[in-house]
Every structure is written in structure tokens, then in C-alpha cells.
N, C-alpha and C positions, 0 to 999 in steps of 0.2 A: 296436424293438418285437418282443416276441416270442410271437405267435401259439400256444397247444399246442390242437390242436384236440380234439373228443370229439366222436364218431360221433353223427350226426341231432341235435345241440345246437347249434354252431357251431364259431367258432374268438377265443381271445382274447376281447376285451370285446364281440363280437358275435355274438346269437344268431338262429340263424334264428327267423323272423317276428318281427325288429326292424324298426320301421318306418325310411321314408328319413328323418322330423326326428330320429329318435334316434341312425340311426346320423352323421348328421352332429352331434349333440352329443356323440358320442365320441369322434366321429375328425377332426374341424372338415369341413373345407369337401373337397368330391372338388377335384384337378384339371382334371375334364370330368365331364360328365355326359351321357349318350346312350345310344339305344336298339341292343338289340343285334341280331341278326341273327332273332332269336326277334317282337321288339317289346317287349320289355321293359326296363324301366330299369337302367342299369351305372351305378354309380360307377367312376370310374377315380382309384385312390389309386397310390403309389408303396410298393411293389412290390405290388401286390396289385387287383384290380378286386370288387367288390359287385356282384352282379345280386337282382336284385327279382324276383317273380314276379306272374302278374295280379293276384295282393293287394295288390302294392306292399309285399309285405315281404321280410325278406329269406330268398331260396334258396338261393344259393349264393355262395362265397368262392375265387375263381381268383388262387393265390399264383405268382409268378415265382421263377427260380431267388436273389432278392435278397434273398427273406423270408426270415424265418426261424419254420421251422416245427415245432413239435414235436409230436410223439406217443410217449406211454409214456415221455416223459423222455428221446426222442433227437432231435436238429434232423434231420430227415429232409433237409431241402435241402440243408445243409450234405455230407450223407454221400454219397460217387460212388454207392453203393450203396444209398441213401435209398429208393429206387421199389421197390427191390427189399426192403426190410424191408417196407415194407404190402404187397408180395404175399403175401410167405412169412406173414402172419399173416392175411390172408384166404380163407375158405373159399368165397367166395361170389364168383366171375371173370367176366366177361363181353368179348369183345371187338368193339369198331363205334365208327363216328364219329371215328377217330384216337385213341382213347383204350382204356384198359383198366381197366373199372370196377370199383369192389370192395363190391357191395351192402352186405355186412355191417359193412363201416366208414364207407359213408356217404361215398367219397371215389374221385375217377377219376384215373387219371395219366396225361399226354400217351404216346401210342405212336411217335407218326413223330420218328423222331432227328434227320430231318434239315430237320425244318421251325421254325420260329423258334419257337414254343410247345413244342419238345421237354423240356422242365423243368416245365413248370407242373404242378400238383397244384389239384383242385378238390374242394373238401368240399361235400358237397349236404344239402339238408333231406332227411325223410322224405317219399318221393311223387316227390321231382323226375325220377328217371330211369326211372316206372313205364311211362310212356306208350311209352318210347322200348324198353326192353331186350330185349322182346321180338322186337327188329328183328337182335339181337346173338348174338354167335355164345356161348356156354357155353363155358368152357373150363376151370372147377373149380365 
């Protein structure tokens, strides 16, 4: 399945604020389902996890380096240099949380290389990261 996401819309057949019965009739049944460190509901699909927000709909889409992900018509995971094409096209940097967020495309990319999440790529809705950013260092 191949994912091409679009900044604060979603990714693939899922958009944010798709509720959990929809996106289980896209995507069938999660593997697990549980709350995450937030309190909020994850589907756990293969390669990819759903998280929910207090609406119970959805915020954000956390792909593994197994998806496949496109933006602008390139598989970003696939490329060694994948992370590094969403920076170079975003103006808008932040760095905190292990992560290096890119407001103006709606998407954050794992920072710590050497932790087991060092691949992952998460595309957010609009609002998901307002509470937090300003905790984050600017760095464009």
C-alpha cells in the first residue's frame, strides 16, 4: 500500500478527522489497539500506527521505515536521504521531543539515529503540535 501524503489532509485513504469505525472500514481490523503515552487511542497496523485525538478522530499517522511513503511523487522511506528531502523543502524547523518537526508540511521526522524509531516519519493534522512547539528550539 502506498501511502502519498498532503500536508494537514492526511496520508493515503486516510484523512485526518476520520473517525476510528471508518478508519477500520478502510483498513480492516488494527493489530492492537491501545492507549498511548498521551491517553489517546493508536491503532497499531503494520507498518504504520493511527493515533486519535480527544475527538477520537484521527491526528496523526506514524509510518515505519517498511511503508511506503510518498510526497511530491518521491517514496521518501525508501530514499537513504528521504528525511533529508522534507527538510530541504521546509521553511518552517523546529527541534524537541527526539524529533525535528516541519510545521509547514504538517510532518515530524524521528532525530535520535540511534534509537529504534530512528526512521519513522509522522504526518499531523492541523493544531496537533501547537501546544507543544513552543517548548522547541527554531532552527529555520
Amino acid at each position: 500500500m502506498v501511502f502519498d501524503f498532503v500536508p494537514y489532509q492526511g496520508a493515503g485513504n486516510i484523512r485526518f478527522g476520520t473517525s476510528q469505525e471508518e478508519v477500520e472500514e478502510i483498513l480492516g481490523k488494527p493489530n492492537l489497539k491501545r492507549e498511548n503515552w498521551l491517553g489517546e487511542m493508536e491503532f497499531i497496523y503494520s507498518p504504520f500506527n493511527i493515533g486519535f485525538g480527544k475527538t477520537n478522530q484521527v491526528c496523526e499517522i506514524t509510518f515505519f521505515p517498511e511503508a511506503t511513503v510518498s510526497f511530491d511523487g518521491v517514496n521518501i522511506m525508501a530514499l537513504p536521504s528521504g528525511r533529508s528531502f522534507l527538510v530541504n523543502r521546509s521553511k518552517e524547523q523546529y527541534l524537541g521531543g527526539g524529533s525535528i518537526v516541519l510545521t509547514d508540511l504538517g510532518v515530524s521526522i524521528s532525530h535520535h539515529e540511534d534509537s529504534g524509531n530512528a526512521k519513522t516519519i509522522t504526518v499531523f493534522s492541523k493544531g496537533r503540535m501547537d501546544s507543544m512547539i513552543g517548548n522547541y528550539e527554531k532552527l529555520v
